[in-house]
N, C-alpha and C positions, 0 to 999 in steps of 0.2 A: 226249580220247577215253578210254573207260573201259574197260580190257581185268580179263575175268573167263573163269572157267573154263568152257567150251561145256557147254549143259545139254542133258541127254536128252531129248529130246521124243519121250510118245508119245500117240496121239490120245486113248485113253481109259487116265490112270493108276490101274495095278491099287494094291486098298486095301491098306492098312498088316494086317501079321500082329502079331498080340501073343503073345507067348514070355514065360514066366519064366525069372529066373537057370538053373535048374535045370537046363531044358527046351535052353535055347541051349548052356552049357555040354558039355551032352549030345552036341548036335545041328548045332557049329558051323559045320561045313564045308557042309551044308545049306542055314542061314540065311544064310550069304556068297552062296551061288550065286542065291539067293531077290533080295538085296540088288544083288548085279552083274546080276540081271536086270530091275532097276530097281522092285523093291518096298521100301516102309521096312518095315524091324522094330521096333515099338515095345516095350523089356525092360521088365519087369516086376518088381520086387520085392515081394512079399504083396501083390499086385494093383493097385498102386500105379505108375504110368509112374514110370521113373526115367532113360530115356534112348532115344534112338533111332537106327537104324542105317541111312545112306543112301549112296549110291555115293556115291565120289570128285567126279563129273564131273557131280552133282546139286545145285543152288541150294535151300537151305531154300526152304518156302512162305512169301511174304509177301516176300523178300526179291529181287524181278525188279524191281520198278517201282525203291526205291530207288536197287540200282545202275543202271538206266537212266538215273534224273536224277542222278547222278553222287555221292548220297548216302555211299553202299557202294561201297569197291573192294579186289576181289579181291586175293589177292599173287599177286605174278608168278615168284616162285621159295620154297623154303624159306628159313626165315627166319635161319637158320644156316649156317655150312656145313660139311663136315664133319672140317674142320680143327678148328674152335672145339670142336664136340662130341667130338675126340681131346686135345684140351688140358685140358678139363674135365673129361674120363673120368682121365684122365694123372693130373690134382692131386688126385681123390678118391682112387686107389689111394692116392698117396703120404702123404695126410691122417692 
């Protein structure tokens, strides 16, 4: 059984916004709310995609059939915990 993170489903997904560093920077608090309401942000650097911003609780495009046939599977907890992340916070200080 292939357990993944429940994806949003809405009947018709609104399109992707394009921002530059600049603009997002500026304007971030906006573009979260844009994002949690289930639109990607696609950033920009001199016009160029350099990266893109989608909810939590959202499956990239292309990647639903995969985990269906069991290709792709989500993690079921962080991959750390946050014991190991105080140990390793701990030994850089003391480095």
């Amino acid at each position: 059984m292939c357990t993944h993170l429940p994806v949003a489903k809405t009947p018709h997904p609104r399109p992707s916004l394009k921002v530059g560093v600049g603009e997002l920077r500026g304007r971030l608090s906006h573009y979260l709310a844009e994002v949690a309401d289930g639109r990607a942000v696609v950033v920009t650097d001199r016009g160029r995609p350099v990266a893109r911003l989608t909810g939590v609780d959202q499956i990239p495009d292309g990647w639903q059939r995969p985990i269906d046939d069991g290709l792709i599977r989500m993690p079921a907890k962080k991959a750390t915990s946050s014991k190991t992340r105080r140990k390793v916070k701990a030994t850089y200080a003391l480095g």
